[in-house]
N, C-alpha and C positions, 0 to 999 in steps of 0.2 A: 644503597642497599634497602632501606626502609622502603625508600620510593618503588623499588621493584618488586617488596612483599608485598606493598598497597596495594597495587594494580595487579599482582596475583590472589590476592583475597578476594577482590571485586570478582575475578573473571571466575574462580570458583564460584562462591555463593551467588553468581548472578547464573552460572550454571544450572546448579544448585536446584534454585528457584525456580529458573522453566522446564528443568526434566518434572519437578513437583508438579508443575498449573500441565500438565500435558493428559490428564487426567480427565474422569469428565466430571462436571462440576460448573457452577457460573464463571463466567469471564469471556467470555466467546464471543461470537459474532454469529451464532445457529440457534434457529428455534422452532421449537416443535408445535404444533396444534393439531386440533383432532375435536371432536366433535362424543359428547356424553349423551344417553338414552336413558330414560326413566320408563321400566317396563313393570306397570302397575299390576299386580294379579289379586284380582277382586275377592273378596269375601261373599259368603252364602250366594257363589254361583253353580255350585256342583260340576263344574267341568274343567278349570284349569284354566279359564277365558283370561288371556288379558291381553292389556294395548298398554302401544309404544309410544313415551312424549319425551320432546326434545328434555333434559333433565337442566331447566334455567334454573341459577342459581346454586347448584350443586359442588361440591369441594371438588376439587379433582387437585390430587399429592403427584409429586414426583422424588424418583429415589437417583442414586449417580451410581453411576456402575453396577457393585454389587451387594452395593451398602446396602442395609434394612430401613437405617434411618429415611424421614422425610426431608428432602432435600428443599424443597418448594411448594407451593402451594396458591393454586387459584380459583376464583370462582367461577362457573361458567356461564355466560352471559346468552344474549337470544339464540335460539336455534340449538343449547348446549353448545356455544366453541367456546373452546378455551385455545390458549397457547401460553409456552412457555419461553423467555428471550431468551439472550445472551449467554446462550449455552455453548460450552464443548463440543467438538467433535469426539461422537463414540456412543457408549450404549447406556441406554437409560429406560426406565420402568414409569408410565404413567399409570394412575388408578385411580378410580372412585370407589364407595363406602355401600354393598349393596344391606340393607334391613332384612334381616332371616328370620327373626322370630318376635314374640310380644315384650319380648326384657330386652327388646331394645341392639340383642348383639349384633353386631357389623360385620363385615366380611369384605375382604379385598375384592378388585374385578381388575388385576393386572392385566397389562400390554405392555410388550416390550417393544423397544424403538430403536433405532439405532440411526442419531442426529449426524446428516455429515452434508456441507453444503449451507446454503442460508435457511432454506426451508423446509422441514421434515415433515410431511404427514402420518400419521399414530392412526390404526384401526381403529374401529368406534368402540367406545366404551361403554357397555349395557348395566347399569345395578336393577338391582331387583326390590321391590318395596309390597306390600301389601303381607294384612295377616295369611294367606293360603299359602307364601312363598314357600317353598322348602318343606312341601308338607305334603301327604295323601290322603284318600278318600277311602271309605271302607261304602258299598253300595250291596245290595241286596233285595232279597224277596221273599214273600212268605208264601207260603201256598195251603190256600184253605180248604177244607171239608165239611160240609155243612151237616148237619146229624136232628134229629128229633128226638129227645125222649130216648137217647143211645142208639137210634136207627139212621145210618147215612143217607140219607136224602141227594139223589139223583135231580142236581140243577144243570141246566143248559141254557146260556154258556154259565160258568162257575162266577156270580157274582164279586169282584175286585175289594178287597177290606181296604179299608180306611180309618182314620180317627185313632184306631190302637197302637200303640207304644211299641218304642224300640229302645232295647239302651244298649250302653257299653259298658265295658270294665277292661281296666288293666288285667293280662292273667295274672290268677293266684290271689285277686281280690274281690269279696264280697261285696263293695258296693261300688255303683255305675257313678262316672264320672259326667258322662251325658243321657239325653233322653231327647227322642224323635217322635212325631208322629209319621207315621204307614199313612201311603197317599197311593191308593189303587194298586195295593200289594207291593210298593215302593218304600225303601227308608234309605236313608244316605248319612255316612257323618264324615264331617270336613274335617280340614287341619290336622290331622294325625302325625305324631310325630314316626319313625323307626320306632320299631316295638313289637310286643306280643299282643292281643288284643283278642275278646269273646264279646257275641253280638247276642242279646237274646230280645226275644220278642213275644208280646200278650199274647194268650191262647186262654179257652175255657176252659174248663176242668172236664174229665173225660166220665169220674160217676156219678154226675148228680148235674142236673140242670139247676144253672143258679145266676143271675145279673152279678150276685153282689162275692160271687170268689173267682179269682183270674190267678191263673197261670203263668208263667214265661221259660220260653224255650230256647236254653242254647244252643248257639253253632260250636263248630269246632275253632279251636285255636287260630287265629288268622293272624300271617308274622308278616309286618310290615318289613320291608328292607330296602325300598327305597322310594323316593319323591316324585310327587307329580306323574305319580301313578294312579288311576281308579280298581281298587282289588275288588272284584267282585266276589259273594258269598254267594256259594248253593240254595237254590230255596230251602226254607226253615218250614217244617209243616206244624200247620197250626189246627186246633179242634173252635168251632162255630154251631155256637147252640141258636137254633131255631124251633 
């Protein structure tokens, strides 16, 4: 009798045990690989420019099923490949770690897979790094009037300002958190987070000719809502004593 519970215990908990491992998780005989990108988006370029490089070196995590946790984890070597072994049959999450802002925060760039066979190939995986990531431009223009002595002076073609200032402010606050110069009626500022935002810009004073008292002119309210976008602003008119 003992001998027959023995060998019924085995055959349960050995049951048991492989309905458990039928999961996915290590112990297999499948592995996935796939290939990471490092898509650098430059600083002080004004336009969103960037390039693609294989991401050598890079973490690349794996999850099991539907777990959150990290299941595994490896580096990836020339070209970006990584691969993962002795895995399960069934579904799994690869990622890498993309860089969104200057504090460093992280952000996933999941791909789901689903291992079955010896060999799985996972779609490329892209992070994203550089200060402009995840960020907008506010771009604009001034548009001047040249005057004498309070009289508009008629130039052809309307000479292009330069040199003069542009700033920003959070709305609802008094002072600019940046400052540009105007480059042939041009100003631009990068990195903008989502937000509200007021663009003003140098002008002369409109009664009294003077070098030494200047002006600035706001725009209207400009609401950022979403990234890797260029918002452009209406010309801002500005007064030019000559």
């Amino acid at each position: 009798m003992k001998k027959c519970f023995y060998g019924f215990a085995l055959l349960f908990f050995g049951a048991a045990f492989s309905a458990c491992n039928q999961g996915e998780g290590v112990g297999g005989s499948s592995s996935i690989e796939g290939y990471v990108y490092n898509v650098v988006h430059y600083d002080d370029n004004y336009s969103f420019r960037a390039d693609t490089f294989p991401a050598i070196g890079t973490k690349v995590y794996i999850s099991f099923g539907d777990e959150q946790a990290v299941g595994d984890d490896v580096d990836a070597g020339a070209d970006g490949y990584y691969r993962f072994d002795y895995l399960r049959e069934g579904a799994y999450t690869v990622y890498a770690l993309s860089k969104i802002d200057k504090s460093g925060q992280k952000i996933a760039e999941p791909i789901a897979v689903k291992a079955k066979g010896k060999l799985t190939a996972a779609a490329d995986i892209y992070i994203h790094t550089g200060d402009a990531y995840g960020t907008a431009i506010i771009k604009g223009t001034v548009d001047p009037s040249y005057h004498h002595n309070g009289t508009l002076w008629s130039i052809t073609p309307i000479p292009p300002v330069s040199e003069r200032r542009a700033r920003i402010y959070n709305a609802g606050e008094d002072f600019p958190f940046d400052e540009v110069r105007i480059s042939d009626n041009v100003y631009a500022f990068q990195k903008l987070l989502p937000g509200k935002y007021i663009v003003s810009v140098e002008s002369e004073p409109k009664e009294y000719y003077s070098y030494d008292v200047i002006e600035f002119v706001p725009s209207d309210t400009i609401t950022i809502t979403e990234t890797g976008i260029v918002y452009e602003v209406p010309p801002i008119p500005i007064w030019v004593n000559i």
